[in-house]
C-alpha positions in Angstrom: -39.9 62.0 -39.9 -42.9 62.4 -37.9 -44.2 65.5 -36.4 -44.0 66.3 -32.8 -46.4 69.0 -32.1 -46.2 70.4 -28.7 -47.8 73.7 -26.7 -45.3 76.3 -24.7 -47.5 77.9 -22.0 -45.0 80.8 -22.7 -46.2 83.1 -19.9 -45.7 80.8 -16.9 -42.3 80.4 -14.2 -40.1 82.8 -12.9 -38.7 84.5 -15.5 -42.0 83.7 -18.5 -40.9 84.7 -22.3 -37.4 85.2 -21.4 -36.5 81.6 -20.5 -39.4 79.9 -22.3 -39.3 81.7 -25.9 -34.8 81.1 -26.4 -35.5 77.7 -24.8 -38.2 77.0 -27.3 -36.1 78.8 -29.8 -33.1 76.0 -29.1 -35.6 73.3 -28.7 -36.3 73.8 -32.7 -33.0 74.0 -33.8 -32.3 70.6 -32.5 -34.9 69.0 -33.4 -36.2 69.2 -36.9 -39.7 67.4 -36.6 -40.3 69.7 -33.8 -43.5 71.8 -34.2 -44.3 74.1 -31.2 -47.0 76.6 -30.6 -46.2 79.5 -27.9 -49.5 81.0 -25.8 -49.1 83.9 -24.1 -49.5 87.9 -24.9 -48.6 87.7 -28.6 -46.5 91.3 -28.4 -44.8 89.9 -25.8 -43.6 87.0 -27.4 -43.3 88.4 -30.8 -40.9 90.7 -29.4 -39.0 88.2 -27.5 -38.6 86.0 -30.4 -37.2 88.7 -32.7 -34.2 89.2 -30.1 -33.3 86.0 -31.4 -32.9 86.5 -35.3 -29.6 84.3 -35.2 -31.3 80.9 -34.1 -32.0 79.3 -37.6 -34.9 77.1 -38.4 -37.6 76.6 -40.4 -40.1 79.7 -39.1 -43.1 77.5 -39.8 -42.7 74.9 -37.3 -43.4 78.0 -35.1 -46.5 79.8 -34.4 -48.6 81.7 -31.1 -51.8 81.5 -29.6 -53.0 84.4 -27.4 -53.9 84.5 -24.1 -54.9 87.5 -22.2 -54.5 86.1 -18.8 -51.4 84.8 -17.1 -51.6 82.2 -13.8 -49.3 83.9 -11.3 -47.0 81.5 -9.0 -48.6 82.2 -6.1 -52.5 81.8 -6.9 -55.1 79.7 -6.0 -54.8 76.7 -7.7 -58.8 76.7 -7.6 -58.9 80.7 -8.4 -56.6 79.9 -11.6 -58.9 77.1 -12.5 -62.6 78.8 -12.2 -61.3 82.6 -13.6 -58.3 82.0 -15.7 -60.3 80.4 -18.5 -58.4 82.1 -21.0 -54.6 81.9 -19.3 -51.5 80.6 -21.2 -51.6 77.5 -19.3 -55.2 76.8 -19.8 -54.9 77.7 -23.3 -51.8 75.5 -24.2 -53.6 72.6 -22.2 -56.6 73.2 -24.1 -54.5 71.8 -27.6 -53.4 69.0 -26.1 -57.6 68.0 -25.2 -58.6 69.0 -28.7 -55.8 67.0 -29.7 -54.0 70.3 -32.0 -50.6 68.8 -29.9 -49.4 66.3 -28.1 -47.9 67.8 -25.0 -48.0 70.7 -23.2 -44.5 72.2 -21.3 -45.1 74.9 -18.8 -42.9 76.1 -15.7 -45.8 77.7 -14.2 -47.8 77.4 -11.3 -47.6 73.5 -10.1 -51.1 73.5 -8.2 -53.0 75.2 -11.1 -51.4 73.4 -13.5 -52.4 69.7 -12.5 -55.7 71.0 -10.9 -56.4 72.4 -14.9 -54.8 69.7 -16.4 -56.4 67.2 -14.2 -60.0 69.0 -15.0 -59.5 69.4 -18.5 -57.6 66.0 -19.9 -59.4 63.7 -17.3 -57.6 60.7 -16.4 -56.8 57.1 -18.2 -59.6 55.0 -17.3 -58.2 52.5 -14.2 -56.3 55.4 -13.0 -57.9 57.6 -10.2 -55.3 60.3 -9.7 -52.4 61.6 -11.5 -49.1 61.2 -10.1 -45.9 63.5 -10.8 -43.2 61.9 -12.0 -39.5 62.7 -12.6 -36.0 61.9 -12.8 -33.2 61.8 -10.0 -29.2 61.3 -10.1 -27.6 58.3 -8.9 -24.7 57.0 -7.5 -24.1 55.2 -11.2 -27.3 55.9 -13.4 -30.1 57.6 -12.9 -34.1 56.6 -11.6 -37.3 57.8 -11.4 -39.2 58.6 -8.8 -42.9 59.3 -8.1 -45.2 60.7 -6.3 -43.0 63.7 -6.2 -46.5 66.1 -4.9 -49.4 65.7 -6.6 -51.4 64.2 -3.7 -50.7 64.1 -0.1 -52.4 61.2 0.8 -52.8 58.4 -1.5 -54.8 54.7 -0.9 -52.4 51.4 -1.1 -54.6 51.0 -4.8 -53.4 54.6 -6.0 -49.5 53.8 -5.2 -49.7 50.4 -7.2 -51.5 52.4 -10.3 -48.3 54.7 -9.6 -45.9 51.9 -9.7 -47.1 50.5 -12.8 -47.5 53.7 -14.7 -43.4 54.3 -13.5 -42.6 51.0 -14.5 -43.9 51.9 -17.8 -42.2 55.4 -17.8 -39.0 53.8 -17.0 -39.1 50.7 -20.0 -40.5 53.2 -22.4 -38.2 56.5 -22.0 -35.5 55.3 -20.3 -35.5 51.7 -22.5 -34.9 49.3 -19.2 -36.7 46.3 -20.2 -37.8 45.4 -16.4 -37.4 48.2 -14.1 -36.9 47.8 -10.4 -39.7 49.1 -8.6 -38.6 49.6 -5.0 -41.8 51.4 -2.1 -39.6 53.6 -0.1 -40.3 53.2 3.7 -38.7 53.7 7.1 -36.7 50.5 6.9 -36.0 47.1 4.7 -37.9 45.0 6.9 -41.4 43.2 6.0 -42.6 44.6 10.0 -41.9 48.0 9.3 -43.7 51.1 7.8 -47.4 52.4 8.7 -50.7 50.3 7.0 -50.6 52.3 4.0 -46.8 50.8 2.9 -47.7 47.4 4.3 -51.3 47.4 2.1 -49.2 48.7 -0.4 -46.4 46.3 -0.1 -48.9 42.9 -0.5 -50.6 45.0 -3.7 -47.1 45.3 -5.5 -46.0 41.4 -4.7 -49.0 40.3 -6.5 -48.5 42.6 -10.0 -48.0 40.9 -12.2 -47.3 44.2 -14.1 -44.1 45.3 -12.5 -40.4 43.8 -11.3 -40.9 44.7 -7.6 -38.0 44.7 -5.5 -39.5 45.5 -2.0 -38.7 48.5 0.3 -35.9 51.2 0.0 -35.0 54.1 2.9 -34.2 57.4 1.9 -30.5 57.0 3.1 -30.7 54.3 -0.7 -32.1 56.5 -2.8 -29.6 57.8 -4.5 -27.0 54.0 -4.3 -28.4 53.2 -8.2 -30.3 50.2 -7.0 -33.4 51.3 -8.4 -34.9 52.2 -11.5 -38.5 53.2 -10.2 -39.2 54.4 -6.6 -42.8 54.7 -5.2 -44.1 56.8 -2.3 -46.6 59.0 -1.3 -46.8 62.4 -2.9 -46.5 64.3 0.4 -43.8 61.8 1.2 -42.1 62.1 -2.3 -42.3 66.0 -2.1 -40.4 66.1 1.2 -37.7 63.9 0.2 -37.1 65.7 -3.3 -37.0 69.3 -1.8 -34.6 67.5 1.1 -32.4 66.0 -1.8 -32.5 69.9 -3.4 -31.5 71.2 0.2 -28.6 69.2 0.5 -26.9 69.0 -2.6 -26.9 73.0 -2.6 -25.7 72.8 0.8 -22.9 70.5 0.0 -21.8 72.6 -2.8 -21.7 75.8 -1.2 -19.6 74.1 1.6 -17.1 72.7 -1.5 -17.0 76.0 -2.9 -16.4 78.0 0.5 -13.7 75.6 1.5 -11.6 76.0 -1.8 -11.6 79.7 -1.5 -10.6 80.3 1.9 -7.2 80.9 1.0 -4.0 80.8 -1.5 -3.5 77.0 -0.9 -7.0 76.1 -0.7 -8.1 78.0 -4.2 -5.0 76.5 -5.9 -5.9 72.8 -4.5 -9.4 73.6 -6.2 -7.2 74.3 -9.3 -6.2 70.8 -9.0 -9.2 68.8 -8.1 -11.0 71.1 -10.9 -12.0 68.5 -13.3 -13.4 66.2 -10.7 -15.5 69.1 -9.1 -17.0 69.2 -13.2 -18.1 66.2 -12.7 -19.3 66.3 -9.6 -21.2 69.7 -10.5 -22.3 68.2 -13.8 -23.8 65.1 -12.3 -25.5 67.1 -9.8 -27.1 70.1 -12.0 -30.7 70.5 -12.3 -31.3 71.4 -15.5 -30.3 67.6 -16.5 -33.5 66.9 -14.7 -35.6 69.3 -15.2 -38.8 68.2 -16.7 -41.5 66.3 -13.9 -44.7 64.7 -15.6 -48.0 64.6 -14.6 -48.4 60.5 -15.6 -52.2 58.9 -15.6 -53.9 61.9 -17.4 -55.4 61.6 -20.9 -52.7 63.9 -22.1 -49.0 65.1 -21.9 -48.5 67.5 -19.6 -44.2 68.2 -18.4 -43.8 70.3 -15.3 -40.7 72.6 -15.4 -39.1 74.2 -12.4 -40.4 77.6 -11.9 -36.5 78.6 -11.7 -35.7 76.5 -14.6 -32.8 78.7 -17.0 -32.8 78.0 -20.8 -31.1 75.0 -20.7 -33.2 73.4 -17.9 -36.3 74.3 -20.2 -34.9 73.0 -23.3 -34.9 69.5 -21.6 -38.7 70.1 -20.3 -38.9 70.3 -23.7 -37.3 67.4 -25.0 -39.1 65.5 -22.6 -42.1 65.7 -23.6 -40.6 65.3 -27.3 -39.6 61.9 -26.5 -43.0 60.9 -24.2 -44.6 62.0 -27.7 -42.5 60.1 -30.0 -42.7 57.0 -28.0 -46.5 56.8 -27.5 -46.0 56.6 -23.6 -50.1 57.2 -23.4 -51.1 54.2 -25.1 -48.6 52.3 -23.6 -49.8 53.1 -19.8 -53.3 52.4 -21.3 -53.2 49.5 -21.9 -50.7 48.1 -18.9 -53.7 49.8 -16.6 -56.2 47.8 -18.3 -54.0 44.5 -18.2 -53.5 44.8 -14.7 -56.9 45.3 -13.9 -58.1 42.5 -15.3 -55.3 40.4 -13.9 -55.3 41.6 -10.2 -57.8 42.9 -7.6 -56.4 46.2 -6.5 -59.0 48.1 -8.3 -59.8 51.3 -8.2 -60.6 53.4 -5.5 
């Protein structure tokens, strides 16, 4: 069984060392090629890890880096970048450049973290921006959608790099053998959306690379139709928080209903195992783990907020991008489809 080897930038979300260290803790239990090196403030972690003396596995396929400096939530994105040179996160990115890992997990700072990443791994060559890319619920099966933030304002060429390297995301990890790529836009129709959509639109008819589908509105999302959806990141990063927004709203309003009264708590009772399901299909931690796609390098985004369980499958993400070469494999569909079409770079 092949190795895995993957960095923890241990220090960075919410809560640091005592979601990431149990997560990572968990993460090598269940998988035995696992390999994972924890940076952060080595007391700290050392004394996080020994609270959990019951989690058996091999204690070699565990080791930490120090870093004095932590990257707080809130900073700069270029502060973190120019005087954090020796933070978790720019540590644990620094293994995946010199190529001591293959992928780096944090749940820190988003900004700093693709702005270091960005600076540090470089892109693929054909690619001129990273993209962030993750996974959403569905009526029937899951998608995957990007540009969920990394840029807020991206040419027609960038959103057909994104399309492609999704495409790839989706046959890869999710094993769909031609992914429906869908643009999302303010309507179905070939007259609607801004220039940007429409440039984009032509772009995607003629690549060759991907199984596009046409446009998609946001009230579709979520039907199962697609398998990849495209859209700007400032775009993307509206309609995921909205998404967030109103599945917790829905929620609480299901929860407040069926404990209004007697009557209303025992009819919960009763519709109990569907609410399961409904809860199950909705929880975050089954998709927590965004990736920053297009860099020369694995690097999986965590919620901030993310619990154990939500950071275990950061983890396991990046496990399987890893395992299934998902860098090569964007290579050399970029270079493909620059050769075969004129969108270029740009």
């Amino acid at each position: 069984m092949t190795p895995v080897r993957i960095a923890i930038d241990a220090m960075g979300g919410d809560h640091g060392p005592s979601v990431t260290v149990p997560a990572s803790l968990q993460a090598l239990q269940f998988h035995p090629n696992l390999h994972l090196t924890l940076v952060g403030d080595q007391s700290v972690l050392q004394l996080e890890i020994d609270k959990h003396q019951e989690l058996a596995f091999d204690r070699s396929r565990l080791s930490i880096l120090h870093a004095s400096e932590r990257v707080e939530m809130d900073e700069a994105p270029a502060q973190a970048l120019r005087y954090k040179k020796d933070s978790s996160m720019r540590s644990a990115i620094n293994l995946v450049k010199e190529g001591q890992t293959e992928a780096c997990v944090s749940a820190g700072n988003t900004g700093a973290l693709m702005a270091i990443a960005h600076f540090v791994l470089k892109t693929i060559e054909g690619v001129d921006r990273p993209a962030i890319i993750s996974s959403m619920p569905g009526y029937d099966k899951g998608m995957r959608m990007l540009d969920l933030g990394a840029n807020v304002d991206s040419s027609a060429a960038n959103l057909v790099q994104f399309a492609i390297m999704g495409s790839i995301v989706a046959s890869v990890i999710d094993n769909i053998p031609r992914p429906k790529v869908y643009l999302l836009n303010i309507g179905e129709e070939v007259i609607k959306g801004n220039k940007q959509v429409k440039e984009t639109a032509k772009l995607l008819a003629e690549t060759q690379a991907i199984n596009y589908q046409g446009f998609i509105e946001g009230n579709a999302l979520f039907k199962g139709e697609a398998d990849v959806i495209v859209c700007d990141g400032f775009v993307g990063n509206v309609a995921l928080k909205s998404s967030e927004g109103a599945a917790m709203f829905i929620m609480r309003l299901i929860k407040e209903g069926f404990q209004r009264n007697f009557l209303t708590r025992l009819a919960g009772l009763i519709a109990l195992p569907i609410l399961k399901r409904v809860i199950k299909q909705f929880d975050p931690s089954r998709y927590n783990g965004a990736t920053f796609v297009g860099l020369k390098g694995i690097v999986v985004k965590s919620h901030g907020h993310a619990n154990v369980k939500g950071f275990v499958h950061a983890i396991e993400e990046a496990i399987l991008q890893a395992e299934k070469n998902i860098l090569h494999r964007i290579s050399d569909e970029i270079e493909k489809s620059l050769k075969s079409t004129s969108f270029g770079t740009n």
